[in-house]
C-alpha positions as CSV (number, residue, x, y, z in Angstrom):
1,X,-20.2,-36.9,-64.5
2,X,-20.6,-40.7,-65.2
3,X,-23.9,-42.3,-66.0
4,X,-23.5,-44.2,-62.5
5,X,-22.7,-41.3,-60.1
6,X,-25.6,-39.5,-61.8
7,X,-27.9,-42.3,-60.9
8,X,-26.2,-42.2,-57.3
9,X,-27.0,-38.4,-56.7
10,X,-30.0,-38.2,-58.0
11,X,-31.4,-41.0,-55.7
12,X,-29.2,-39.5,-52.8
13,X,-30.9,-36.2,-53.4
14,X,-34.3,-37.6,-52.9
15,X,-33.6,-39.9,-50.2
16,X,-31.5,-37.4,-48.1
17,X,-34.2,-34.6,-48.2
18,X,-36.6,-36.9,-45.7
19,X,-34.0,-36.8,-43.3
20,X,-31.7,-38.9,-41.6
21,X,-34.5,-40.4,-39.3
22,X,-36.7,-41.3,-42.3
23,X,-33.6,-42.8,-44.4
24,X,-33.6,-45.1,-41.3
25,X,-36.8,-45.8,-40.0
26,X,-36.9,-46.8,-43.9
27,X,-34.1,-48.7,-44.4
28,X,-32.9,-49.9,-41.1
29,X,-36.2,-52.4,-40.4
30,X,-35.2,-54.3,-43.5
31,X,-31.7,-54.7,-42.7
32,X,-32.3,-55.9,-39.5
33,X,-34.8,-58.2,-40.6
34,X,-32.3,-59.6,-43.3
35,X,-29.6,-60.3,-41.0
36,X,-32.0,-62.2,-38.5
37,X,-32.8,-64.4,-40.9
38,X,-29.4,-65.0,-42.1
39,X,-28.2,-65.7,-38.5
40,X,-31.2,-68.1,-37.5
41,X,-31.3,-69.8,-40.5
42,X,-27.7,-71.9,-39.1
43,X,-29.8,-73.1,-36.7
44,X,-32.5,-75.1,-38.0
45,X,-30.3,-78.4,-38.3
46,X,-30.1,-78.1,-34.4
47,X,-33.6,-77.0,-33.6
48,X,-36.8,-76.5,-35.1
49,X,-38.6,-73.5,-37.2
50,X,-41.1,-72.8,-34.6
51,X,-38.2,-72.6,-32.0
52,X,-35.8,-70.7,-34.0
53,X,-38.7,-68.0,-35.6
54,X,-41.8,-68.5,-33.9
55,X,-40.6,-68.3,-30.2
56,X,-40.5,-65.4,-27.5
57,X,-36.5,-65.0,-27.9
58,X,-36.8,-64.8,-31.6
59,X,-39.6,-62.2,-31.2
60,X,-37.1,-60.2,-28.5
61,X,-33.7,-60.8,-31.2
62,X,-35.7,-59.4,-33.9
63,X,-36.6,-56.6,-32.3
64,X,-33.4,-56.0,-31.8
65,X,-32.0,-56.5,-34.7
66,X,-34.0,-54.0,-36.4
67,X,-33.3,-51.5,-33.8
68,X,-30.0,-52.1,-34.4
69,X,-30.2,-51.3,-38.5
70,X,-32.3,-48.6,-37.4
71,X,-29.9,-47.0,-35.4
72,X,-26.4,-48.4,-36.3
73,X,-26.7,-49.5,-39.7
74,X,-28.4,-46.8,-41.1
75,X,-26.7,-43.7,-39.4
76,X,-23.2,-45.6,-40.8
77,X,-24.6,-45.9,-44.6
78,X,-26.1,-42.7,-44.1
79,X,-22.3,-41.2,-43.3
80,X,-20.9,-43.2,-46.2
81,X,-23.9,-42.0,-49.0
82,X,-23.2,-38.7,-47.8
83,X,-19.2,-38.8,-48.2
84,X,-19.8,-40.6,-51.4
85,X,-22.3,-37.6,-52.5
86,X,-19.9,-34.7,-52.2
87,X,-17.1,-36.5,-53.7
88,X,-19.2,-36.7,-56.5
89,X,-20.0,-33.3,-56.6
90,X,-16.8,-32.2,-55.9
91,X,-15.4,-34.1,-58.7
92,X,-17.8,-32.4,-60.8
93,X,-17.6,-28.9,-59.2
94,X,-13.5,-29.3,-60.7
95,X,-14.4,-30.9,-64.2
């Protein structure tokens, strides 16, 4: 097995026994966050930081954006991380 897939499965291992709820409620908020700022930040040459960040729609889109990498993002990386994993230890099942 390769330095890098043994890295990969032993963090997969530990992340994957908390669950696929934990994984999310873990990794989705920050995702969500991420992309709301990346998507508002276009905006401030049309309107200002308060009104972009501060306001009641920004407070409503970023609560859905992290609902969102709660429940879509994570539950698709989680699929990928685990089809990644048993290739992995498929691979090494056959070496």
């Amino acid at each position: 097995m390769h330095d890098q897939d043994r890295k990969f499965v032993d963090r997969w291992e530990r992340q994957r026994k908390g669950g696929r709820w934990i994984y999310g409620l873990t990794n989705g908020p920050l995702f969500g966050f991420v992309i709301f700022i990346i998507l508002n930040i276009w905006n401030l040459s049309d309107q200002s930081f308060s009104e972009i960040f501060l306001s009641a729609q920004a407070f409503n889109q970023l609560i859905s954006m992290i609902l969102g990498g709660i429940l879509g993002f994570s539950l698709i990386a989680w699929g990928m991380n685990e089809r990644t994993y048993e290739k992995i230890m498929e691979r090494k099942k056959n070496e």
